[in-house]
mmCIF file of the N, C-alpha and C atoms, coordinates in Angstrom:
data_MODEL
# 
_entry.id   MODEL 
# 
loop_
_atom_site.group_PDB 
_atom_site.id 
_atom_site.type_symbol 
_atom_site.label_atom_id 
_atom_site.label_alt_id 
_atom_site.label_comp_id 
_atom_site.label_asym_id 
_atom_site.label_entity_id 
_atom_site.label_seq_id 
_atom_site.pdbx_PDB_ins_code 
_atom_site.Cartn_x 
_atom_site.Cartn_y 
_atom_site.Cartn_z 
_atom_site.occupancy 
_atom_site.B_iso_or_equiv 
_atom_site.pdbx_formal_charge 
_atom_site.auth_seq_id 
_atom_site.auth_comp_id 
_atom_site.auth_asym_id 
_atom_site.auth_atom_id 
_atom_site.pdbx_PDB_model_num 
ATOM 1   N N  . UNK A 1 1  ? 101.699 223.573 164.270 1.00 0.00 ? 1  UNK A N  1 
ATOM 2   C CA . UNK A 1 1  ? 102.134 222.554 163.338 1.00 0.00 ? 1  UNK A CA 1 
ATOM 3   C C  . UNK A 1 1  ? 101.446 222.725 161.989 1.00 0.00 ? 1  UNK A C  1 
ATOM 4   N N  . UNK A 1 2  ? 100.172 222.834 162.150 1.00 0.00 ? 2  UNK A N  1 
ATOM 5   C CA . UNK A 1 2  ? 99.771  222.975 160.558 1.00 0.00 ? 2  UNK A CA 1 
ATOM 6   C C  . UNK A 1 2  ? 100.000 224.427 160.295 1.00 0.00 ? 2  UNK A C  1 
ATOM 7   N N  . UNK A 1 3  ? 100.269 225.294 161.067 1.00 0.00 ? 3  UNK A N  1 
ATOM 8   C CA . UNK A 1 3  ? 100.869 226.758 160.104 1.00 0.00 ? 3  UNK A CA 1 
ATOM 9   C C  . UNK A 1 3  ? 101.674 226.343 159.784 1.00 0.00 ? 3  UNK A C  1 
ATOM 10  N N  . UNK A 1 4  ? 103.025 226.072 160.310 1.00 0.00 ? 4  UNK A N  1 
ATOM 11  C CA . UNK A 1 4  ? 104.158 225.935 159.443 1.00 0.00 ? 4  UNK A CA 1 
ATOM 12  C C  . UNK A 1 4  ? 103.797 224.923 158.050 1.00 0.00 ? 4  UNK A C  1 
ATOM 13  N N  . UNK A 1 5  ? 102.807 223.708 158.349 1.00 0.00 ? 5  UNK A N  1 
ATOM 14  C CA . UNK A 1 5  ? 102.825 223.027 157.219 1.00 0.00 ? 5  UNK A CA 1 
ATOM 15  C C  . UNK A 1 5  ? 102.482 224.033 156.108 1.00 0.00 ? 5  UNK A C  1 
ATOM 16  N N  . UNK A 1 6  ? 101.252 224.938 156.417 1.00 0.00 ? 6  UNK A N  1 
ATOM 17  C CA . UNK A 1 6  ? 101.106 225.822 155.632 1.00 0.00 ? 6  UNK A CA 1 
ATOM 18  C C  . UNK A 1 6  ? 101.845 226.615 154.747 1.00 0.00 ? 6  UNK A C  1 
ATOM 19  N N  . UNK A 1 7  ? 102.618 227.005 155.741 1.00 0.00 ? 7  UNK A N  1 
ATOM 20  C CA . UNK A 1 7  ? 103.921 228.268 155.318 1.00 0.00 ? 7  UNK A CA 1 
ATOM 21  C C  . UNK A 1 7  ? 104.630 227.577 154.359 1.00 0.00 ? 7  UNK A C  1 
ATOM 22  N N  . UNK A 1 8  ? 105.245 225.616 154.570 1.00 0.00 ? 8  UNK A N  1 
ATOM 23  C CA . UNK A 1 8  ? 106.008 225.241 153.555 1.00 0.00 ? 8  UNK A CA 1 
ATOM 24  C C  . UNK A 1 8  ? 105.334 225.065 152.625 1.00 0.00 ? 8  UNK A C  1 
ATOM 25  N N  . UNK A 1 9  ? 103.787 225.297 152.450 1.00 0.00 ? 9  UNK A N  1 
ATOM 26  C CA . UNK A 1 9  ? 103.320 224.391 151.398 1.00 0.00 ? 9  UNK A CA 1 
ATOM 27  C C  . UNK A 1 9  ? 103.532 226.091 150.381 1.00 0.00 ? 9  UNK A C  1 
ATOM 28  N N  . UNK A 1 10 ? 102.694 227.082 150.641 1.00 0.00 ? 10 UNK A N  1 
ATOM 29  C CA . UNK A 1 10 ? 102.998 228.504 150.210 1.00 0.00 ? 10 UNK A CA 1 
ATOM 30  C C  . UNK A 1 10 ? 104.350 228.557 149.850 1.00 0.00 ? 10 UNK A C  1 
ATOM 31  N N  . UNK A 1 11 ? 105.249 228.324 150.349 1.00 0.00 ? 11 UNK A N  1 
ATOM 32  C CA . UNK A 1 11 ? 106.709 228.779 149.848 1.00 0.00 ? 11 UNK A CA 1 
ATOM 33  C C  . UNK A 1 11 ? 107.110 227.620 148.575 1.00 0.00 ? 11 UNK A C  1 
ATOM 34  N N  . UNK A 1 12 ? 106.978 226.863 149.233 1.00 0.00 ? 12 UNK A N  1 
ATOM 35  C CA . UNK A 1 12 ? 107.160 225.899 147.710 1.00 0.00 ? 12 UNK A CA 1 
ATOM 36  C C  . UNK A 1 12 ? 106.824 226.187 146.893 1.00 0.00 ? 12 UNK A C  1 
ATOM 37  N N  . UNK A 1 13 ? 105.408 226.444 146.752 1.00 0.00 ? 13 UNK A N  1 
ATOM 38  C CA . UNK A 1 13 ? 104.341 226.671 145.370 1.00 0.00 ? 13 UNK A CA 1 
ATOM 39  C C  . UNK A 1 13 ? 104.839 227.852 144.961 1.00 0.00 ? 13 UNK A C  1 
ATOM 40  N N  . UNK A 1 14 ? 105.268 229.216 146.063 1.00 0.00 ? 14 UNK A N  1 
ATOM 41  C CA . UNK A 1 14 ? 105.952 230.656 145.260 1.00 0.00 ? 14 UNK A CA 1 
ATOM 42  C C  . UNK A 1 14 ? 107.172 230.182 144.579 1.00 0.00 ? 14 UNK A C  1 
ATOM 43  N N  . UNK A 1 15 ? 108.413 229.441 145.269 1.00 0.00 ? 15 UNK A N  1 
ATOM 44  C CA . UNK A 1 15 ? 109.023 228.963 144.618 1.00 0.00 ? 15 UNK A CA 1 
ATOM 45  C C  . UNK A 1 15 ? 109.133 228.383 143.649 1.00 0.00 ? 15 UNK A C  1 
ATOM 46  N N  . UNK A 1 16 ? 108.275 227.498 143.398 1.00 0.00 ? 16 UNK A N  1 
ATOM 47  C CA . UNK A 1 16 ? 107.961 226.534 141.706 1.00 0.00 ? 16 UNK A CA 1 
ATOM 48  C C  . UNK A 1 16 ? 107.696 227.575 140.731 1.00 0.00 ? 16 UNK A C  1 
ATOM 49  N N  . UNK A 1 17 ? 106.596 228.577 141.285 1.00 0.00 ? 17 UNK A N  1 
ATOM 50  C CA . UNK A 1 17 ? 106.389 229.648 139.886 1.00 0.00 ? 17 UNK A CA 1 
ATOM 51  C C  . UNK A 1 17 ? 107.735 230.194 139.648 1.00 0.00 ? 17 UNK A C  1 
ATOM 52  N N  . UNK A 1 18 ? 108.044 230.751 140.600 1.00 0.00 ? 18 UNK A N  1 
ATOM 53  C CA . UNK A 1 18 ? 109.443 231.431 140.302 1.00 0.00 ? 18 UNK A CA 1 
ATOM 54  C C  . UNK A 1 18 ? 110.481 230.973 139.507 1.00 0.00 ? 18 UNK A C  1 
ATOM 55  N N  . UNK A 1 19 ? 110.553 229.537 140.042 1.00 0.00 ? 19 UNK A N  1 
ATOM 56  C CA . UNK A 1 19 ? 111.786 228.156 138.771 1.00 0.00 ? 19 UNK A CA 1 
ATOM 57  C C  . UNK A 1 19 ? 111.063 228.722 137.190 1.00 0.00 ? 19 UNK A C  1 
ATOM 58  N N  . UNK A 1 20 ? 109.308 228.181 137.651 1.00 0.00 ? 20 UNK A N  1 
ATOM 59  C CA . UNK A 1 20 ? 109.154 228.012 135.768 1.00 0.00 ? 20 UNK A CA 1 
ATOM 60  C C  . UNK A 1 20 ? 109.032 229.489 135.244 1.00 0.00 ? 20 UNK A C  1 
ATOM 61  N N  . UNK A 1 21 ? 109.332 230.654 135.711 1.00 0.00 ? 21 UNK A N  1 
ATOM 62  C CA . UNK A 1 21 ? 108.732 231.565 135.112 1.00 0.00 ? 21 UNK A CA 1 
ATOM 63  C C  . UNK A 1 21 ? 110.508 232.063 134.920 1.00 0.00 ? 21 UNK A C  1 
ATOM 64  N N  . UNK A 1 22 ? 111.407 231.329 135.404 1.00 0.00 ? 22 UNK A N  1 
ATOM 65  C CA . UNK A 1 22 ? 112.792 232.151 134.952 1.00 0.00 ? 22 UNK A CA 1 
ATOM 66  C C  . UNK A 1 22 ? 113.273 230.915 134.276 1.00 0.00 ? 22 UNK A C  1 
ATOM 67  N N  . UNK A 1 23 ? 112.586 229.783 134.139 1.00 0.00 ? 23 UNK A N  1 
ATOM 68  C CA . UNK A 1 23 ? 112.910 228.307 132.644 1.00 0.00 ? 23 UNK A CA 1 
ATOM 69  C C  . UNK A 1 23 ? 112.319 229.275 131.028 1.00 0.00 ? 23 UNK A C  1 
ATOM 70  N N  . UNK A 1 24 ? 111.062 229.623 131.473 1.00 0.00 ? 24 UNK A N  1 
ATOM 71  C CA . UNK A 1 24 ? 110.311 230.237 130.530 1.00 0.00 ? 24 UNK A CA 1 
ATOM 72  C C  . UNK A 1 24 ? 110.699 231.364 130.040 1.00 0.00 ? 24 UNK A C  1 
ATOM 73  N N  . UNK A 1 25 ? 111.280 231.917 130.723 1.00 0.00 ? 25 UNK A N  1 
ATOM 74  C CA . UNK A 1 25 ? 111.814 233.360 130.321 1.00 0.00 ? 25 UNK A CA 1 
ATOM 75  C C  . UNK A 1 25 ? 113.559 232.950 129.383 1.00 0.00 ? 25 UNK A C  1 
ATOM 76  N N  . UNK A 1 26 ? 114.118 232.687 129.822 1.00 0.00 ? 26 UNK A N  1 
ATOM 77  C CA . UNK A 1 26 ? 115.282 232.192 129.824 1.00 0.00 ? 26 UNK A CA 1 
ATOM 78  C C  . UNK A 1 26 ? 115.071 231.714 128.425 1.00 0.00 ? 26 UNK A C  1 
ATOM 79  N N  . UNK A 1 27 ? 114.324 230.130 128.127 1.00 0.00 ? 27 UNK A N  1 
ATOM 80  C CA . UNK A 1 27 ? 113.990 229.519 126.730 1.00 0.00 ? 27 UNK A CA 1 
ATOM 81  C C  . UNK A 1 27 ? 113.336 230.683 125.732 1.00 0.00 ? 27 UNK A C  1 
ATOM 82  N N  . UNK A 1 28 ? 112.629 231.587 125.878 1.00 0.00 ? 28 UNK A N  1 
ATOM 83  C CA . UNK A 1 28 ? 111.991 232.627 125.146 1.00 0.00 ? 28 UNK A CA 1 
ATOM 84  C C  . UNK A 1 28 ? 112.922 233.638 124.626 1.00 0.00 ? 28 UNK A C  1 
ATOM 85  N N  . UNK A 1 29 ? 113.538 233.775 125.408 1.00 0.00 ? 29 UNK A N  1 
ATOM 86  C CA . UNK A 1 29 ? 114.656 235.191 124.781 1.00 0.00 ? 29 UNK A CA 1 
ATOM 87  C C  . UNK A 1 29 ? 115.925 234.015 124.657 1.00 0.00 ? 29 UNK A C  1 
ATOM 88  N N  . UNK A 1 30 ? 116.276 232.976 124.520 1.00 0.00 ? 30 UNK A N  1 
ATOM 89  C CA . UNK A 1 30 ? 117.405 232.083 123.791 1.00 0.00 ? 30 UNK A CA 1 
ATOM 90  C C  . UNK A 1 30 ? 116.761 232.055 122.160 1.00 0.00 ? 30 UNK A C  1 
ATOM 91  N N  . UNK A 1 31 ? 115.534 232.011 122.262 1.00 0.00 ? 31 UNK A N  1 
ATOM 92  C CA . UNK A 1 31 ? 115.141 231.518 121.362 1.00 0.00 ? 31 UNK A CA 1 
ATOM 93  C C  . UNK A 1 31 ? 115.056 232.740 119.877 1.00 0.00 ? 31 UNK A C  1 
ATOM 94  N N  . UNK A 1 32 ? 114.890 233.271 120.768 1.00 0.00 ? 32 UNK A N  1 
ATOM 95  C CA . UNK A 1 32 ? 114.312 234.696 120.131 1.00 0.00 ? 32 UNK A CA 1 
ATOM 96  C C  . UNK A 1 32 ? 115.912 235.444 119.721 1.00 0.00 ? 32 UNK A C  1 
ATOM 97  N N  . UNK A 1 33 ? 117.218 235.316 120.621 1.00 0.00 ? 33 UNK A N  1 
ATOM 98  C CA . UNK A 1 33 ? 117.967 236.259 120.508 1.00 0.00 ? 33 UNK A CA 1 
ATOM 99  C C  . UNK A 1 33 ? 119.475 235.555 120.056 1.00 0.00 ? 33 UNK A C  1 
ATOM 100 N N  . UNK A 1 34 ? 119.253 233.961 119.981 1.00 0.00 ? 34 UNK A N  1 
ATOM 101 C CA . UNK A 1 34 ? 120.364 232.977 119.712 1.00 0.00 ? 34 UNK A CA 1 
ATOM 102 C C  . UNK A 1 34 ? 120.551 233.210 117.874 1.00 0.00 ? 34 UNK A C  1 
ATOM 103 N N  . UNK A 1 35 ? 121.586 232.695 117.801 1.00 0.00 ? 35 UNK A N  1 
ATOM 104 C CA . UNK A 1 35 ? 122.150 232.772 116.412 1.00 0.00 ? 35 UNK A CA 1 
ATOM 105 C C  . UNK A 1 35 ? 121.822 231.184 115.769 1.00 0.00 ? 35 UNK A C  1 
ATOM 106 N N  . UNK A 1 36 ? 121.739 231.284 114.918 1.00 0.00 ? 36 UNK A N  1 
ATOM 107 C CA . UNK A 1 36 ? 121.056 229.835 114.028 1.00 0.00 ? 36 UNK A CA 1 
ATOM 108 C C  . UNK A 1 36 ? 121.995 229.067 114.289 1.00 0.00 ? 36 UNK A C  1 
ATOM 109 N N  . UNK A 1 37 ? 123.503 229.010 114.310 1.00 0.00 ? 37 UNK A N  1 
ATOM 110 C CA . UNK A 1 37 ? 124.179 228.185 114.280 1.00 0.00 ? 37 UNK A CA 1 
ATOM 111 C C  . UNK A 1 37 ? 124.218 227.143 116.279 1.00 0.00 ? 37 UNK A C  1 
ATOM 112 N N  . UNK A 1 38 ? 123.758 228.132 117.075 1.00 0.00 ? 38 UNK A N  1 
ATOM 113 C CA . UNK A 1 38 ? 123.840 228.093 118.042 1.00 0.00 ? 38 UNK A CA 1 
ATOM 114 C C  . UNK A 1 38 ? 122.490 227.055 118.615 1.00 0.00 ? 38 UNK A C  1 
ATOM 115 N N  . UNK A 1 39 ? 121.255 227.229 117.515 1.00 0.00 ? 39 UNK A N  1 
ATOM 116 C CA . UNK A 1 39 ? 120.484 226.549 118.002 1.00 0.00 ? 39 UNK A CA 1 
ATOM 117 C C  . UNK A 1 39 ? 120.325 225.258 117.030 1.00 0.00 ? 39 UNK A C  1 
ATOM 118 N N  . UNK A 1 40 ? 120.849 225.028 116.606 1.00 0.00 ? 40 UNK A N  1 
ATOM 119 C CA . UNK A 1 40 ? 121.245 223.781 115.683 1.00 0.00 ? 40 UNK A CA 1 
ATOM 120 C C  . UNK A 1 40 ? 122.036 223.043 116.833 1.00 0.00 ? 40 UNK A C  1 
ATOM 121 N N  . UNK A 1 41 ? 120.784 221.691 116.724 1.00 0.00 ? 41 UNK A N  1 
ATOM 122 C CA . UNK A 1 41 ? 121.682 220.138 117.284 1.00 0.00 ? 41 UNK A CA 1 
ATOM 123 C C  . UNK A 1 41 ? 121.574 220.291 118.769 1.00 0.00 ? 41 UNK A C  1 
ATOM 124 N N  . UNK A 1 42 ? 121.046 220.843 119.771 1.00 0.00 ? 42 UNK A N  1 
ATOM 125 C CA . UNK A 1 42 ? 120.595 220.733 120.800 1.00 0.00 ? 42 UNK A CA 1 
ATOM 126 C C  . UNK A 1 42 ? 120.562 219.538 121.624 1.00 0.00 ? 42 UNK A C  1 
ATOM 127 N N  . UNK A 1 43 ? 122.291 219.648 122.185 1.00 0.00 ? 43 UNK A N  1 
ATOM 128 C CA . UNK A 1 43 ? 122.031 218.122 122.957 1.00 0.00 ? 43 UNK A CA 1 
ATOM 129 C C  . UNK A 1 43 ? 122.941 217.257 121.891 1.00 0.00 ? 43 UNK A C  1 
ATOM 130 N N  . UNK A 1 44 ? 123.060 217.581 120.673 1.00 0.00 ? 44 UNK A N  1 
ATOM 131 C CA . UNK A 1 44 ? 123.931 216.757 120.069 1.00 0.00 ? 44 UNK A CA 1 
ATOM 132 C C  . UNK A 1 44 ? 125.001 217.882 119.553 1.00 0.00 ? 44 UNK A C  1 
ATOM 133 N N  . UNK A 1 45 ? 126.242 216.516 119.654 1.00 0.00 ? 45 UNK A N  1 
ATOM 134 C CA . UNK A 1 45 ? 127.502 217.440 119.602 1.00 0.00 ? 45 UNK A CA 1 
ATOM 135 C C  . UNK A 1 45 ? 128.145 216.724 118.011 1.00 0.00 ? 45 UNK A C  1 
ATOM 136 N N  . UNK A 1 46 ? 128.462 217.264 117.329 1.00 0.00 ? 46 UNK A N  1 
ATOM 137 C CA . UNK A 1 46 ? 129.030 216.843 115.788 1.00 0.00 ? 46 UNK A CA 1 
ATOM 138 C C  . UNK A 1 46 ? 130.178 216.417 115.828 1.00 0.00 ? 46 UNK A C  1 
ATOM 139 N N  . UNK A 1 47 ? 130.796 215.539 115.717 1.00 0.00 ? 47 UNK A N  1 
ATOM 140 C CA . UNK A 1 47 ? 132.035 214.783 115.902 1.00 0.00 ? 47 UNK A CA 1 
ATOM 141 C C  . UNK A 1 47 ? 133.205 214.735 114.831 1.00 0.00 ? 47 UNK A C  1 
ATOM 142 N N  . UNK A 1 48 ? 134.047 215.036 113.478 1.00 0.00 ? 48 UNK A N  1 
ATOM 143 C CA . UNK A 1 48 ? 134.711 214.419 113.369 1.00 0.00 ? 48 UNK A CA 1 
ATOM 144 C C  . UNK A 1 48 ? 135.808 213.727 113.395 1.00 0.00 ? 48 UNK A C  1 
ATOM 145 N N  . UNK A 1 49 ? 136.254 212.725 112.782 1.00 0.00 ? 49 UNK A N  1 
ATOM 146 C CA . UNK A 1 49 ? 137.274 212.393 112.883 1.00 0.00 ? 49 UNK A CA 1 
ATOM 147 C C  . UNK A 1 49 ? 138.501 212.486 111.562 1.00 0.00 ? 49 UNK A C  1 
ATOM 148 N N  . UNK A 1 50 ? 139.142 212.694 111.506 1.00 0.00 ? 50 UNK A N  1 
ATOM 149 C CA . UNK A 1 50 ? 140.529 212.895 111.053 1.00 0.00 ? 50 UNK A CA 1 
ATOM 150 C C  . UNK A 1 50 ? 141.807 212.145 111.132 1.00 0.00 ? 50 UNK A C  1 
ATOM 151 N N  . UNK A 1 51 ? 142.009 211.358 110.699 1.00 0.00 ? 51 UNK A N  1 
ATOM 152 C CA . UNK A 1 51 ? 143.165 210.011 110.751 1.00 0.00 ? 51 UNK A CA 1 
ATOM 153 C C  . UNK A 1 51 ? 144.448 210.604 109.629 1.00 0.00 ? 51 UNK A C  1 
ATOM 154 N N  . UNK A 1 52 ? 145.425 210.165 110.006 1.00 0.00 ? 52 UNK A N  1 
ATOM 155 C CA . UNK A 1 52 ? 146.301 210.236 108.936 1.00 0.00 ? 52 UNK A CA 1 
ATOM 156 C C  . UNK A 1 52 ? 147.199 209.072 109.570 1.00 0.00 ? 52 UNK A C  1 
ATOM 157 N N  . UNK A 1 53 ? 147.129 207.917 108.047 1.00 0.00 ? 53 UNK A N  1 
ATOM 158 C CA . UNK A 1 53 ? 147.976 207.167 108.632 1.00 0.00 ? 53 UNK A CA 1 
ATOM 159 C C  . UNK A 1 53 ? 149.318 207.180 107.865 1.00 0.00 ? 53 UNK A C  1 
ATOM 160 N N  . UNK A 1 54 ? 149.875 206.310 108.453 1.00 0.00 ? 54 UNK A N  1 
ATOM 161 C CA . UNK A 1 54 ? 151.748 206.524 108.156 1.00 0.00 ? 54 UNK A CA 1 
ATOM 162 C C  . UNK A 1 54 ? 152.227 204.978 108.336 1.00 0.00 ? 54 UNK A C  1 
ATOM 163 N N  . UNK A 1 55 ? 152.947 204.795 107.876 1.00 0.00 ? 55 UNK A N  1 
ATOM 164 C CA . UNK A 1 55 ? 153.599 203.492 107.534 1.00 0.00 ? 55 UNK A CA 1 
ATOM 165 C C  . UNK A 1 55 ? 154.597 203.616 107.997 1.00 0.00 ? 55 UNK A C  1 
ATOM 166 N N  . UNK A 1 56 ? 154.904 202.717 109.226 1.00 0.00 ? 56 UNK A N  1 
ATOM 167 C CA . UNK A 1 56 ? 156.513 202.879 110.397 1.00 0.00 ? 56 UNK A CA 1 
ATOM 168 C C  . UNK A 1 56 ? 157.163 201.557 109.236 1.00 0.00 ? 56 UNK A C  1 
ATOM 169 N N  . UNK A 1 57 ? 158.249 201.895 109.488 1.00 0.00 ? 57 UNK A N  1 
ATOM 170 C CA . UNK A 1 57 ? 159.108 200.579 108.904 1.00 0.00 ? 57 UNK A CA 1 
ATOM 171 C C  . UNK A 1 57 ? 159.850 199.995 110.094 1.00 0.00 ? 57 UNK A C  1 
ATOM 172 N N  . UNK A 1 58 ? 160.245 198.925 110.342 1.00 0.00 ? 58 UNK A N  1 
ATOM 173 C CA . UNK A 1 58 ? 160.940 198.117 111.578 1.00 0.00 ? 58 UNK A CA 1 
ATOM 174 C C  . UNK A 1 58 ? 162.337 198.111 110.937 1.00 0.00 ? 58 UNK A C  1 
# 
C-alpha cells in the first residue's frame, strides 16, 4: 500500500514537470516566434460594429 502510494506520488510530480516544462516551452517560442499583430490583445477580441440604416416606408 504505501509503494503504490509512492509510485502515485512519483508519477504525479514527473508528470507536473512535464505539464510546466511543455507550458514553458510552448509560451517561450510563441513569444519569441509570433508576429506582433498576433500577440496584441491576448484574451481580448476587437469588435466592430457597422450599421446601415434604411428607412422602410409602410
Amino acid at each position: 500500500m504505501i509503494q503504490n502510494m509512492m509510485m502515485n506520488m512519483i508519477v504525479i510530480g514527473i508528470s507536473s514537470v512535464a505539464v510546466g516544462v511543455a507550458v514553458s516551452t510552448f509560451k517561450h517560442y510563441y513569444e519569441k516566434y509570433a508576429e506582433i499583430d498576433d500577440m496584441k490583445n491576448i484574451g481580448i477580441q476587437e469588435v466592430v460594429l457597422v450599421t446601415e440604416t434604411t428607412e422602410v416606408g409602410e
